[in-house]
C-alpha positions in Angstrom: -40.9 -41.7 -26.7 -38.9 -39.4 -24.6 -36.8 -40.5 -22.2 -36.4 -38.4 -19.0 -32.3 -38.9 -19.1 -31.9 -36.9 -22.1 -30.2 -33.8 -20.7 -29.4 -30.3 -22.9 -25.7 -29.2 -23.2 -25.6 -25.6 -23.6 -23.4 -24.3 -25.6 -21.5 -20.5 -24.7 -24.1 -17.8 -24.4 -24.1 -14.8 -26.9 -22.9 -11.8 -25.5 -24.8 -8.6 -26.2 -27.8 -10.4 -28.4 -29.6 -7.4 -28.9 -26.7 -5.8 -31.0 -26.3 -7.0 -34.6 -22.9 -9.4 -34.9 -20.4 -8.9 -37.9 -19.9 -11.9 -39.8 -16.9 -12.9 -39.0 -18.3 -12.7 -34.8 -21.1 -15.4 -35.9 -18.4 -17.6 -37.4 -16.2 -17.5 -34.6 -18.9 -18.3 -32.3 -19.7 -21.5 -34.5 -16.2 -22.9 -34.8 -16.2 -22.5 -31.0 -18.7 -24.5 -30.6 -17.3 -27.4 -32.8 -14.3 -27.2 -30.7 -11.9 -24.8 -32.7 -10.3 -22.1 -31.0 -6.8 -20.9 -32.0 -6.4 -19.2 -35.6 -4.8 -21.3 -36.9 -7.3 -24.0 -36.5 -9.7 -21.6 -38.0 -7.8 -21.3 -40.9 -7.4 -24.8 -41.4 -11.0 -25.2 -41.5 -11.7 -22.7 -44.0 -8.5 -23.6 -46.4 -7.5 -27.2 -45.8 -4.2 -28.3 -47.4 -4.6 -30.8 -50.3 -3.8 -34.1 -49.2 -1.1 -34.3 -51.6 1.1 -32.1 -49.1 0.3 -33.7 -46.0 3.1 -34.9 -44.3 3.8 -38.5 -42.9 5.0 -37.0 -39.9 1.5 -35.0 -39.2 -0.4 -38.3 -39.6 2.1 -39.9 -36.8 2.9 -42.7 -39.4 6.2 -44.5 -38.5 8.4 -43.3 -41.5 10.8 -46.4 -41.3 7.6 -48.5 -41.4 6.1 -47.0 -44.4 10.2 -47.3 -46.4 10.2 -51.2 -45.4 6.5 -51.4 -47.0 7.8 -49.6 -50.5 10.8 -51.6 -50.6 9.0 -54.7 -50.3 6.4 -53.7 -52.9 9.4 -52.8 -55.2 11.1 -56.0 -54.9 7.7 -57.8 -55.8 7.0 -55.8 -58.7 10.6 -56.6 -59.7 10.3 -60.2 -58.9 7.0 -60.4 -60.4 5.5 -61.8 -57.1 1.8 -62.6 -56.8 0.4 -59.7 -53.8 -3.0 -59.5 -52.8 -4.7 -56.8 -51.4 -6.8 -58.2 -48.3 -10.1 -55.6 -47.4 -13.0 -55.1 -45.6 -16.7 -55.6 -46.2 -17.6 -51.5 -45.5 -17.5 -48.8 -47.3 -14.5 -47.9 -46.2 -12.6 -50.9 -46.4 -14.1 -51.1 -50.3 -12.9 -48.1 -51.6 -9.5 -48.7 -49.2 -9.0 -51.7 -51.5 -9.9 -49.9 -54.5 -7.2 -47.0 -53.8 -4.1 -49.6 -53.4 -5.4 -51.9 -55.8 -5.6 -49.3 -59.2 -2.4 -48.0 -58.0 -0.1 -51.3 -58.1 -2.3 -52.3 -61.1 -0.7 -49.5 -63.0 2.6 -51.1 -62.1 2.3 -54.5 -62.2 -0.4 -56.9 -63.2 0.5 -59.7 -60.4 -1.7 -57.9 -57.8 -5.5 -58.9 -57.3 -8.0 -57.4 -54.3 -9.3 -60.1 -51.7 -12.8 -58.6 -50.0 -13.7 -61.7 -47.3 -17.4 -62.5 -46.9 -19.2 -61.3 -43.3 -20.9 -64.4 -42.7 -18.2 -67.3 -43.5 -14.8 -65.4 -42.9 -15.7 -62.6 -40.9 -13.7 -59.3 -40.5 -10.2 -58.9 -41.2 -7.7 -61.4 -42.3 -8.4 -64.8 -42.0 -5.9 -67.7 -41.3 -7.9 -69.9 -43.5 -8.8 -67.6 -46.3 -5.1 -67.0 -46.3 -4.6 -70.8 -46.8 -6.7 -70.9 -49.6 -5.2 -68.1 -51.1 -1.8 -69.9 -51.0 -3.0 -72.7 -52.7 -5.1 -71.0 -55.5 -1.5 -68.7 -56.3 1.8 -70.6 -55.5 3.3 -67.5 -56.1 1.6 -65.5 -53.3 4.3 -64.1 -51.3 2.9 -60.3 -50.5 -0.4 -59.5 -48.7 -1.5 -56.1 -47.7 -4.2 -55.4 -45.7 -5.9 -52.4 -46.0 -9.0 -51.0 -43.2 -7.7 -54.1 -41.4 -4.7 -56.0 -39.9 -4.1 -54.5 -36.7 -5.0 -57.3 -34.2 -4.9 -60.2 -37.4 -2.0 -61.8 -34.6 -3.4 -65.6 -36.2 -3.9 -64.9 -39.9 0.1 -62.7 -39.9 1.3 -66.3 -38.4 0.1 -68.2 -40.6 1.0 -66.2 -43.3 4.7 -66.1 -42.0 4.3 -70.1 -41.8 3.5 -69.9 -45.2 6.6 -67.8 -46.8 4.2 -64.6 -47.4 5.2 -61.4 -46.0 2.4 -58.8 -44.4 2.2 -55.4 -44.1 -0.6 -53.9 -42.5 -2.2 -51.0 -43.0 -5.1 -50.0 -40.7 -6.5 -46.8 -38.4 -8.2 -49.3 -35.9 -7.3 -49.3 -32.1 -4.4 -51.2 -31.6 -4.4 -54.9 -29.7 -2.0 -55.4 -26.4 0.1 -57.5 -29.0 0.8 -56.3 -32.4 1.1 -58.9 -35.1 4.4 -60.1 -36.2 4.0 -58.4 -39.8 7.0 -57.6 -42.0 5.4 -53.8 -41.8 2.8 -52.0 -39.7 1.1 -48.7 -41.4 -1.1 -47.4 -38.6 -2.3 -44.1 -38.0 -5.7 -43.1 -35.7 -6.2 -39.9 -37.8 -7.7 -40.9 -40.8 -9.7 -43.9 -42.2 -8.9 -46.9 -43.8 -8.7 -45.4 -47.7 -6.8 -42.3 -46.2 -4.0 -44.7 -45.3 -4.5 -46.7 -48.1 -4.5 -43.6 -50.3 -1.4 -42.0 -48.4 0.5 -45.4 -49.1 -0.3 -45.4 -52.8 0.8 -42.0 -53.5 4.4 -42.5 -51.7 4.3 -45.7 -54.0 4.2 -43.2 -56.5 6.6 -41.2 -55.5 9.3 -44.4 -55.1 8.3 -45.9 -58.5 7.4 -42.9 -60.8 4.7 -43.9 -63.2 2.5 -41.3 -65.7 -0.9 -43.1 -65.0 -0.2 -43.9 -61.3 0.1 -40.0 -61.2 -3.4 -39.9 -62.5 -4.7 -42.5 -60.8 -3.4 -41.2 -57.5 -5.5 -37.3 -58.0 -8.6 -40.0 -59.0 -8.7 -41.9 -56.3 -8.9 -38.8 -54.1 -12.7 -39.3 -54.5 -12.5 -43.1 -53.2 -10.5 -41.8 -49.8 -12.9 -38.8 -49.3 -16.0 -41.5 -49.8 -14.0 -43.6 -47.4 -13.6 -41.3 -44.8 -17.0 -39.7 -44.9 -18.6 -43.3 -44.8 -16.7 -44.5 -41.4 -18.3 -41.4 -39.8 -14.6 -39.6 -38.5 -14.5 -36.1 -37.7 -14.0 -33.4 -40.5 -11.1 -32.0 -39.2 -7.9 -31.5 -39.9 -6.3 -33.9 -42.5 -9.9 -36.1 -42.5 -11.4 -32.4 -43.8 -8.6 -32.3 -46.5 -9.7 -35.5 -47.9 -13.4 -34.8 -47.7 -13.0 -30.8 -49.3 -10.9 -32.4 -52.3 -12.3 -35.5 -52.6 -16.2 -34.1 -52.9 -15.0 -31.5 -55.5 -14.0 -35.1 -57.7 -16.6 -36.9 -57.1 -18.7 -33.9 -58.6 -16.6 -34.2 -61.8 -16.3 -38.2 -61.6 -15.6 -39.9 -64.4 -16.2 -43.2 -62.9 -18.8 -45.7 -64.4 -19.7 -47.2 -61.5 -20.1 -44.1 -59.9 -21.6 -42.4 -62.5 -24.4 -45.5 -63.0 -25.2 -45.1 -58.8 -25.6 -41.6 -59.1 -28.6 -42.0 -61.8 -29.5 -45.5 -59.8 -30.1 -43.6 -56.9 -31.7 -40.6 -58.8 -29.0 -38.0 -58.0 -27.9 -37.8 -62.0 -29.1 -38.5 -65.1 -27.5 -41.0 -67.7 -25.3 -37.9 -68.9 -23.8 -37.2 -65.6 -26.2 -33.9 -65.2 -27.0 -33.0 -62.0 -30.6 -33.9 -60.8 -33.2 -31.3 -59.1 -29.7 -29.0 -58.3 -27.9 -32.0 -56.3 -24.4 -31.8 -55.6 -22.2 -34.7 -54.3 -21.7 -33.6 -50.6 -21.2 -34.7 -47.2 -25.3 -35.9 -47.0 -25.1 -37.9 -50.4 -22.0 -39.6 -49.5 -23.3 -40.7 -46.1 -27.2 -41.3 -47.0 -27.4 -42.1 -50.1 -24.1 -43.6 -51.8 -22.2 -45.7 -49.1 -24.8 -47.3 -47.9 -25.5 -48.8 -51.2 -21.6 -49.7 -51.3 -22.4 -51.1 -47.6 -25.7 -52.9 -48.2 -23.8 -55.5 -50.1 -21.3 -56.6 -47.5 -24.4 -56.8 -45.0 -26.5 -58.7 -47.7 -24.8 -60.4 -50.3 -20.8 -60.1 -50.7 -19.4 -57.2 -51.0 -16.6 -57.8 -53.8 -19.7 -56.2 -56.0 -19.3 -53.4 -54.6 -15.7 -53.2 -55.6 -16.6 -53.9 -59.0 -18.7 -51.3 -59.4 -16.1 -48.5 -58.3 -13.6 -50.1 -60.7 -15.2 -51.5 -63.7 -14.5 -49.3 -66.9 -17.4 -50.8 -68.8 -20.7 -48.6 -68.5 -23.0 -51.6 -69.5 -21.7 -53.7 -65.9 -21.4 -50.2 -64.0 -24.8 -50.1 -64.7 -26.3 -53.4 -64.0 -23.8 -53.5 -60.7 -25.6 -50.4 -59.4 -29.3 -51.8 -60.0 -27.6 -55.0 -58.0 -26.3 -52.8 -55.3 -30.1 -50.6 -55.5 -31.9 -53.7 -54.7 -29.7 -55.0 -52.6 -29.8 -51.9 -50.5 -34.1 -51.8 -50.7 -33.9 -55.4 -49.0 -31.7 -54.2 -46.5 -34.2 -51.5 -45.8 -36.9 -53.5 -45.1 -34.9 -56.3 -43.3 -33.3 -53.5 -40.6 -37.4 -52.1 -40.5 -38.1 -55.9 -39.6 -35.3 -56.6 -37.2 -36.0 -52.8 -35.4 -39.9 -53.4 -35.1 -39.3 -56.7 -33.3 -36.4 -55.4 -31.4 -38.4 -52.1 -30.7 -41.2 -54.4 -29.1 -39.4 -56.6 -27.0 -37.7 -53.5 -25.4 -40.6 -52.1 -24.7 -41.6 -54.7 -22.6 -38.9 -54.1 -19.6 -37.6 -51.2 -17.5 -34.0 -51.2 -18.2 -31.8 -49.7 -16.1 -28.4 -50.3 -18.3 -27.6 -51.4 -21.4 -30.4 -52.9 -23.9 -29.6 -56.6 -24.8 -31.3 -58.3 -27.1 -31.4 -61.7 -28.8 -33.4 -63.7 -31.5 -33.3 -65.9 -34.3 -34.3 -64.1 -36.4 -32.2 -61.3 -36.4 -29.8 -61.0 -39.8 -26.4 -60.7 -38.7 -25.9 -57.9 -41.4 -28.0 -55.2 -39.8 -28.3 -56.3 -36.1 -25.6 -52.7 -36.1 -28.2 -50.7 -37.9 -30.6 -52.2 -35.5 -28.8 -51.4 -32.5 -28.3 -47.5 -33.2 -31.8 -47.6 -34.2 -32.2 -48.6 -30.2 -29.9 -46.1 -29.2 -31.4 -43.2 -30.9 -34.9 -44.1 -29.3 -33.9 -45.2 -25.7 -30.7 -43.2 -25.2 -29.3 -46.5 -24.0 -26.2 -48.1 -24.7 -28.2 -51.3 -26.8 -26.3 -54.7 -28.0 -28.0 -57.0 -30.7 -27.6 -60.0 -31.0 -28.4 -62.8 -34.1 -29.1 -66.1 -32.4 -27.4 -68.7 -33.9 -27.7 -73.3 -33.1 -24.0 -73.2 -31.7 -22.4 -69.3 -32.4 -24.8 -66.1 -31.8 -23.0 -63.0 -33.3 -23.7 -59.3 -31.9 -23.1 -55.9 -32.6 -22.9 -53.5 -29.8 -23.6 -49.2 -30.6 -23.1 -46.4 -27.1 -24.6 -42.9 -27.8 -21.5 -41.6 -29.4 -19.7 -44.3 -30.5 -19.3 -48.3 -30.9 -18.6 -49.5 -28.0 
């Protein structure tokens, strides 16, 4: 339908239109319109550093925050100290967990990656899953969060209760109160796997290591599919992680990665491109992370995980045919969800916000559902999945979550 709010935004008119522009006047023109103006933006756009040389300072990470972390993580290594990694159920988070987890691997084998389940711990770290976790390792005494952590006040208590130091490392908008962790990472700049990957290569640099060096230029890919996947802006340090990370994951040597390009019919078996397909900006968004995503919002996400590290082609390839399925049923649950949704709100005149609630509704893709409301009414829409005692919802605005 077309809704009668929609308004145009015009952009700068051409001057002269009739005349033919140079090049470089048609480019100008565009990265004007995305908001770039001085030269040296422009430049940075064309030629983005490597995210090797970007600084702490650039990324407004708190320096003396980031020492305390490495110092801590040295002393576990030393002390041979169970840590665990605690993630997130995106994309994002998933390859976030991945980063930190095949870097401290490399150094210690007393580190294992904790991905909680949507529908019985929810997001980010759980008091009660960190419970558990005490009493499956006696000797857990570090946990790192990674796409996650921020506002975790409850879960960093009761990990301090529990003799297990936390340090946090998130991009997510900050609570009134920060959590009482031994060490906060947070930066607004870049996703969840860019801080992750940023904390694993000044690991590096702490605790020099031949395959950590590798690992670190690898997992480039896993940031760049990170940052892509959680939808931030291309600019500036997010664009040096997407410009290095795409030209890896066009020369992966992944399994996992490798078996979900040919799942989802962008490679063959020998890695060879499919129909001229290259791994860009599109495939990353449409085609690979929702795969990745499709578990957390269907099944449980750790699969996911194991599919970006396994090493053994045989399970790379069954784990994508999992996650393939798993994303076709998600498909047609969010075509389900939307239809029902779509008919209910056509049904009233609304004059703010869509709001909408049944039983039926799966709480995985009631967020896919609401955008899908968005993009139709141009209306902020919320969704919710009715539940006997607890109803969950997921809220989307034009732009942005709200």
């Amino acid at each position: 339908m077309v809704n009668k709010d929609l308004r145009w935004e015009i952009l700068k008119k051409i001057q002269n239109p009739e005349s033919k522009f140079q090049i470089n006047e048609i480019i100008n023109i565009l990265l004007e319109n995305r908001g770039l103006k001085t030269k040296s933006q422009k430049e940075e756009f064309f030629n983005p550093i490597h995210p090797g040389k970007i600084t702490v300072k650039s990324l407004n990470l708190d320096q003396k925050q980031l020492d305390k972390a490495i110092k801590r993580v040295k002393n576990a290594i030393k002390n041979k100290e169970q840590i665990i990694i605690y993630g997130d159920y995106d994309a994002d988070g998933i390859c976030a967990t991945a980063v930190l987890w095949e870097c401290l691997y490399s150094l210690t084998k007393n580190v294992i990656p904790y991905i909680p389940n949507r529908f019985d711990e929810g997001y980010g770290a759980n008091a009660g899953s960190i419970g558990n976790l005490k009493s499956q390792f006696p000797n857990f005494k570090l946990l790192i969060t990674v796409d996650n952590g921020i506002v975790a006040n409850d879960a960093v208590d009761k990990a301090n209760k529990l003799g297990i130091d936390v340090i946090i490392t998130d991009h997510h908008q900050k609570g009134k109160k920060l959590p009482k962790a031994y060490s906060i990472i947070h930066t607004d700049k870049i996703s969840g796997a860019g801080v992750a990957w940023i904390l694993a290569r000044e690991i590096i640099k702490k605790i020099p290591n031949p395959k950590s060096q590798i690992l670190i230029g690898n997992s480039l890919e896993l940031a760049a599919m990170g940052t892509i996947a959680d939808q931030l802006p291309l600019l500036g340090p997010n664009r040096s992680f997407a410009k290095y990370g795409l030209e890896a994951l066009n020369y992966t040597g992944r399994p996992g990665l490798l078996a979900l390009y040919e799942e989802a019919g962008l490679r063959n078996l020998q890695g060879r491109t499919l129909q001229g397909a290259k791994i860009g900006t599109y495939e990353v968004n449409f085609i690979i992370a929702p795969r990745i995503n499709a578990m957390g919002r269907m099944e449980h996400a750790i699969d996911s995980l194991r599919l970006l590290c396994t090493k053994n082609s045989q399970k790379a390839r069954e784990l994508a045919n999992f996650l393939g399925r798993t994303n076709r049923e998600r498909q047609r649950v969010v075509d389900e969800v939307v239809l029902h949704a779509r008919k209910m709100a056509q049904k009233n005149e609304w004059s703010g916000a869509i709001v909408l609630a049944h039983e039926s509704y799966h709480e995985g893709v009631i967020g896919l559902a609401a955008s899908k409301l968005v993009e139709e009414f141009y209306r902020p829409a919320i969704v919710l999945s009715k539940g006997k005692k607890i109803s969950k919802a997921s809220d989307r605005n034009f732009r942005k979550k709200i």
